[in-house]
LOPALO-853577 format. One record per atom (N, C-alpha, C): residue in one letter; x, y, z. Coordinates in steps of 0.001 Angstrom, whole numbers, padded with zeros to 6 digits, always signed. Example, Ala and Ser with C-alpha at 12.3 -4.5 7.8 and 13.67 -1.06 7.14 Angstrom:
A+013190-005690+007800A+012300-004500+007800A+013200-003300+007800S+012850-002250+007080S+013670-001060+007140S+012900+000030+007870
REM end
This chain:
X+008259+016109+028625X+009684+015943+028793X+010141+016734+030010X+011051+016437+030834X+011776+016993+032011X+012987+018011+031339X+013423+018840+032243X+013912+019626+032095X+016202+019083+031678X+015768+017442+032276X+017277+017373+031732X+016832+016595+030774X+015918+015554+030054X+015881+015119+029048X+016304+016293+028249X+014978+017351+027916X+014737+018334+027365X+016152+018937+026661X+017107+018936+027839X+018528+019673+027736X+019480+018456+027357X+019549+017419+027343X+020350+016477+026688X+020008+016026+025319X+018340+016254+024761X+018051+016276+023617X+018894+017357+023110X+018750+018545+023313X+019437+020007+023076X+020428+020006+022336X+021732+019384+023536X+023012+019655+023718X+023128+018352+022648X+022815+017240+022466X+023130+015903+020954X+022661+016936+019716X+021229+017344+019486X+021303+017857+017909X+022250+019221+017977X+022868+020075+018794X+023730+020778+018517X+024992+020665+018100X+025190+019379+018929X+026669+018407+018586X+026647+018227+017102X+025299+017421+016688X+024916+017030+015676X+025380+018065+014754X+024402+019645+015053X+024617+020653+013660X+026072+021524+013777X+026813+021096+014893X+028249+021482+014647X+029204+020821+013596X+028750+019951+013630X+029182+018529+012926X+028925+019031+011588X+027576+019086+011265X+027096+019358+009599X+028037+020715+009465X+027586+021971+010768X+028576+023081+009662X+029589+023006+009822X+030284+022337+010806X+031778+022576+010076X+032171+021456+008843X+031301+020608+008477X+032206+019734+007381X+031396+020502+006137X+030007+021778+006170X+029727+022363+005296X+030637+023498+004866X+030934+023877+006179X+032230+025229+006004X+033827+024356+005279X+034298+023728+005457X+035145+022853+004820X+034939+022514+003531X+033730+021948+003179X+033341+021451+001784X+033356+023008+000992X+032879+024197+001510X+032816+025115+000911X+033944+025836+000392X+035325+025697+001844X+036478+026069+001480X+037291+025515+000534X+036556+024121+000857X+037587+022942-000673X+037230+023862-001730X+035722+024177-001746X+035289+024727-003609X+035770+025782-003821X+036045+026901-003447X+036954+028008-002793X+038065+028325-003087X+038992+027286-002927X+040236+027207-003231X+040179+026648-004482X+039642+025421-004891X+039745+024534-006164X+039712+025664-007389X+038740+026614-007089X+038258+027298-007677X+039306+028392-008467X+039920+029312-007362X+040944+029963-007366X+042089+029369-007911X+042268+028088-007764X+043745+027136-008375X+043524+026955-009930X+042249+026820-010465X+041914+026220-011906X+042507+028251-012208X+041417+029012-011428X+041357+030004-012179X+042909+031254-012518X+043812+030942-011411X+045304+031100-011289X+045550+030495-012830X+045476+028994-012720X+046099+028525-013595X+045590+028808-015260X+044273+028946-015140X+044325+029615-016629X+044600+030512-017149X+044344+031292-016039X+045333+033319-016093X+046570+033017-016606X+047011+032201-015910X+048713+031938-016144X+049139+031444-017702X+048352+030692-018040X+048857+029555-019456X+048024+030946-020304X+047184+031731-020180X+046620+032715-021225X+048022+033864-021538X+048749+033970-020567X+049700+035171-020082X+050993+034483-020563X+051436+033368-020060X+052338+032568-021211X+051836+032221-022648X+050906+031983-023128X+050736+031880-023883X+050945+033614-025139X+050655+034619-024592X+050914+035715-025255X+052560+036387-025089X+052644+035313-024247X+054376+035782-024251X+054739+036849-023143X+053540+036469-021950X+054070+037576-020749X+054530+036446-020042X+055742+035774-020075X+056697+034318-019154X+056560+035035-017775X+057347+036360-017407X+057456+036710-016452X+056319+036595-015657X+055103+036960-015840X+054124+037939-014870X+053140+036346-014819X+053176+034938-015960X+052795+033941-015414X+053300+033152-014349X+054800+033397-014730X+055310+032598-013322X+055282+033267-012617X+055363+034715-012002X+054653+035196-010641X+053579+034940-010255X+052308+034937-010951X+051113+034207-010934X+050913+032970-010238X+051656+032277-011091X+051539+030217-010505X+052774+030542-008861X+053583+031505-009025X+054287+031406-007703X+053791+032236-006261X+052886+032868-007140X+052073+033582-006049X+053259+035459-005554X+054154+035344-006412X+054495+036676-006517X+053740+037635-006952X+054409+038798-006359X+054094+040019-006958X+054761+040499-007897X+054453+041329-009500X+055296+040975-010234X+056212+042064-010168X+056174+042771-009421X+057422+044051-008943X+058603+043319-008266X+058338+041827-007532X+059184+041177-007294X+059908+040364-008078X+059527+040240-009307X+060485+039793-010601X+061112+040077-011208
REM end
């Protein structure tokens, strides 16, 4: 192989594995967040459910509960 084949092979599979990690870094952030939203939300319905109303809806609102 020559030295610009060589370097245009290069520069495509890099394109290529930019491609894979950023839609791997993305797929990871989806699970990430999904994750954090289920787990918010069960904190929350456990905390209403015992009768702390206040400190769930800071929870699901993303307050702090000194701000309630």
């Amino acid at each position: 192989m020559t030295t610009i084949t060589h370097s245009n092979f290069y520069n495509f599979t890099c394109k290529v594995c930019d491609v894979i990690r950023k839609s791997l870094v993305g797929a990871f952030a989806f699970i990430i967040a999904t994750g954090e939203t289920a787990g918010r939300a069960r904190a929350a319905a456990e905390l209403h459910r015992q009768g702390y109303h206040k400190e769930a809806k800071a929870l699901i609102l993303d307050k702090n509960i000194e701000d309630v």
